[in-house]
C-alpha positions in Angstrom: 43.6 69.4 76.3 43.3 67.3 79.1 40.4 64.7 79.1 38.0 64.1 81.9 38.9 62.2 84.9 36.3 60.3 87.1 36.7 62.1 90.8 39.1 59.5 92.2 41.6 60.1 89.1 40.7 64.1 89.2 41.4 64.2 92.9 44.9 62.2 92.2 46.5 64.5 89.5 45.6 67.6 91.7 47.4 66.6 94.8 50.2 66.1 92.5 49.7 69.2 91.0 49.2 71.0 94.7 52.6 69.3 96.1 54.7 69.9 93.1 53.9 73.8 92.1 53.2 74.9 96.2 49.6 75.4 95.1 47.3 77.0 98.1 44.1 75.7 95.6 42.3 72.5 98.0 43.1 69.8 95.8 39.8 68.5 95.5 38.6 72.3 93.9 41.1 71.9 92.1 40.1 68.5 90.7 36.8 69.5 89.6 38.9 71.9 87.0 39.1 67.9 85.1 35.7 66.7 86.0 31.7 67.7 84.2 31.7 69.6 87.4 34.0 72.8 88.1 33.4 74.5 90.9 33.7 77.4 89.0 34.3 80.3 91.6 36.8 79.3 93.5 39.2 78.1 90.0 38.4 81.5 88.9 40.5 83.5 91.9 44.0 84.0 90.3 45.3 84.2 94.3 44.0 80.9 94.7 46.9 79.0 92.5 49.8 81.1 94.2 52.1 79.4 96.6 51.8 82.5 98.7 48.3 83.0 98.3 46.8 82.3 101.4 48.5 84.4 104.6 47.6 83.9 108.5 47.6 87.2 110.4 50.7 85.7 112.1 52.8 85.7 108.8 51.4 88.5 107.7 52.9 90.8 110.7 55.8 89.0 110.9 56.5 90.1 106.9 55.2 93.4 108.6 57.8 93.4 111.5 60.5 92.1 109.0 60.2 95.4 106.3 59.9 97.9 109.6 63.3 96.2 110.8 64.7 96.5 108.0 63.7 99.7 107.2 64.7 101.3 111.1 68.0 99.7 110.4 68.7 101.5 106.6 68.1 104.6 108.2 70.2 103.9 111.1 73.2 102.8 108.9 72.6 106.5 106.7 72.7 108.6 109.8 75.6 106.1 111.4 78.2 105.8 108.6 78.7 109.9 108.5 78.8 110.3 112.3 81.6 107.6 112.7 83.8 109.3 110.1 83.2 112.7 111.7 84.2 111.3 115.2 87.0 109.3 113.5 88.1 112.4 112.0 87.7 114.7 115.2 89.1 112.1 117.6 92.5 111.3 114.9 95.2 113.8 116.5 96.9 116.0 114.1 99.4 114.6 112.1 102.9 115.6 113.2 105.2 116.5 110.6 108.5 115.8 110.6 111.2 118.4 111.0 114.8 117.8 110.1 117.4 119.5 111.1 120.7 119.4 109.2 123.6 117.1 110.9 127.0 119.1 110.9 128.8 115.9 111.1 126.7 114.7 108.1 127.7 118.3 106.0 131.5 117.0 106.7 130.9 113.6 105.2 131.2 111.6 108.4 128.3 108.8 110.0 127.3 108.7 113.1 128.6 105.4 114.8 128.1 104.7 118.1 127.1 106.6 121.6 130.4 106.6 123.6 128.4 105.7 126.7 128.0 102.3 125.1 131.5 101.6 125.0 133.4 101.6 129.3 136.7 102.2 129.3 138.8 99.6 128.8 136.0 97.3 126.2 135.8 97.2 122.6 132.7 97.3 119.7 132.2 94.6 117.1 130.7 96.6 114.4 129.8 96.1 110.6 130.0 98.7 108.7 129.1 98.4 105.2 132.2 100.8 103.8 134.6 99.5 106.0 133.6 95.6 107.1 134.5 93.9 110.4 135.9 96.5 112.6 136.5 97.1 116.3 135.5 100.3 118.1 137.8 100.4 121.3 137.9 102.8 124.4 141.1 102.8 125.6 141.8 103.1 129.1 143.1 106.4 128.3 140.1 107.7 127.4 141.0 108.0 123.7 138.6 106.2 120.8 140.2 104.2 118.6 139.0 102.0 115.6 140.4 99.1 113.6 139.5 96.8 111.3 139.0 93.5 112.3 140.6 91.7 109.2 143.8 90.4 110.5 146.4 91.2 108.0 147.9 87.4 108.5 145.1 85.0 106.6 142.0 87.6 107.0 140.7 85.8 110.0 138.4 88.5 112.3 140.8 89.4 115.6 139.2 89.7 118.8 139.9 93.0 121.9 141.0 91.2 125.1 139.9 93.3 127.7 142.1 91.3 130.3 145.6 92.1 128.1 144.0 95.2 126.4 145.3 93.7 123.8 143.8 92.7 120.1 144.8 88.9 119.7 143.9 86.7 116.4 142.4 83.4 117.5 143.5 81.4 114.1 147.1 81.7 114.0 147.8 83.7 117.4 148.7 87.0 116.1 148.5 90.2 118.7 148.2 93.9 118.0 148.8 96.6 119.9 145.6 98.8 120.1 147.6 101.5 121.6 149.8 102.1 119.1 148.2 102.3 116.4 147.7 98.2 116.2 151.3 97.8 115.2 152.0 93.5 115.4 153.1 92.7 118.8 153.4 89.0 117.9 153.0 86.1 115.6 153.0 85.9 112.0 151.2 88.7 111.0 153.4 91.2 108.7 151.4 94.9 109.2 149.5 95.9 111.7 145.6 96.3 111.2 144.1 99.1 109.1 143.1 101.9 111.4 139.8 103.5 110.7 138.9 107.3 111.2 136.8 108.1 113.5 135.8 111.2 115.6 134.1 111.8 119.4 132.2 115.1 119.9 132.5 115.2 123.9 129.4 117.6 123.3 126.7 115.0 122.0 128.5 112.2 123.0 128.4 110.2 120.0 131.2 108.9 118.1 131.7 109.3 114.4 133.0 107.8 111.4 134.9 109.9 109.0 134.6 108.5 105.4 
């Protein structure tokens, strides 16, 4: 139990008390509480030691304004959220599904290669493919499609389609193949000609394929 204070040491430990708990109590009620003379009315209002205790009519219709915000914009966010996902829903066109149709040339185990409106007459096609490697696709000035691989058969350098000789030429070691003719050597040191490569052109689609 706390002894009694004269007023000067009373009014000192309530201002402590006051700034340290928030208390809305005037310090110098509550420093009778630890004097001979408690102003007993006032120490008796539980209200009076909350921190929140005393409110202005400013505060208390800004707490006011604060719940009816609050509330306006829960009931905004219920009606909201379902409305969105129904406009989502109505706005989102129809999903299209795919439809496949069979590929003739894919029933007779060949790929599809190139568009022959890629390749003028007369120009050649570096392609990669994964079965067959390096390889040229090359439309002769006949008109014809033709395809080789690009491994010359010398030192397995990649050959190169001269459009100025229509010729395919080796730039390591200088050896040239007739495209014409099946790529048969035409010169330097290379001993067979290159390894010709199926392929097919469907004059109706225009595309070029490769036979596997």
């Amino acid at each position: 139990m706390i002894p009694l204070l004269n007023q000067d040491e009373a009014q000192r430990f309530a201002e402590t008390l006051t700034q340290k708990y928030g208390l809305r109590t005037p310090p110098h009620v509550l420093a009778s509480a630890f004097t001979s003379n408690p102003q007993v009315a006032p120490l008796m209002s539980r209200a009076a030691f909350r921190a929140d205790a005393v409110r202005t009519a400013p505060e208390v219709r800004r707490r006011r304004e604060r719940r009816n915000f609050l509330k306006n914009m829960l009931v905004l966010v219920a009606v909201s959220v379902p409305f969105l996902l129904w406009l989502k829903i109505a706005l989102t066109p129809a999903t299209q599904v795919p439809v496949y149709v069979s590929n003739p040339a894919s029933q007779r185990g060949e790929r599809l290669l190139a568009s022959a409106s890629s390749i003028p007459v007369g120009q050649a096609l570096t392609l990669n493919d994964p079965s067959f490697g390096p390889m040229l696709l090359i439309h002769l000035t006949n008109g014809q499609f033709v395809a080789y691989s690009a491994i010359c058969t010398h030192a397995g350098c990649t050959v190169q389609f001269n459009v100025h000789a229509q010729e395919i030429a080796c730039p390591c070691h200088g050896a040239v193949f007739d495209p014409n003719n099946q790529a048969q050597v035409l010169a330097g040191p290379a001993p067979y000609p290159l390894r010709e490569i199926g392929i097919r052109y469907d004059e109706t689609s225009g595309h070029i394929y490769l036979q596997s």
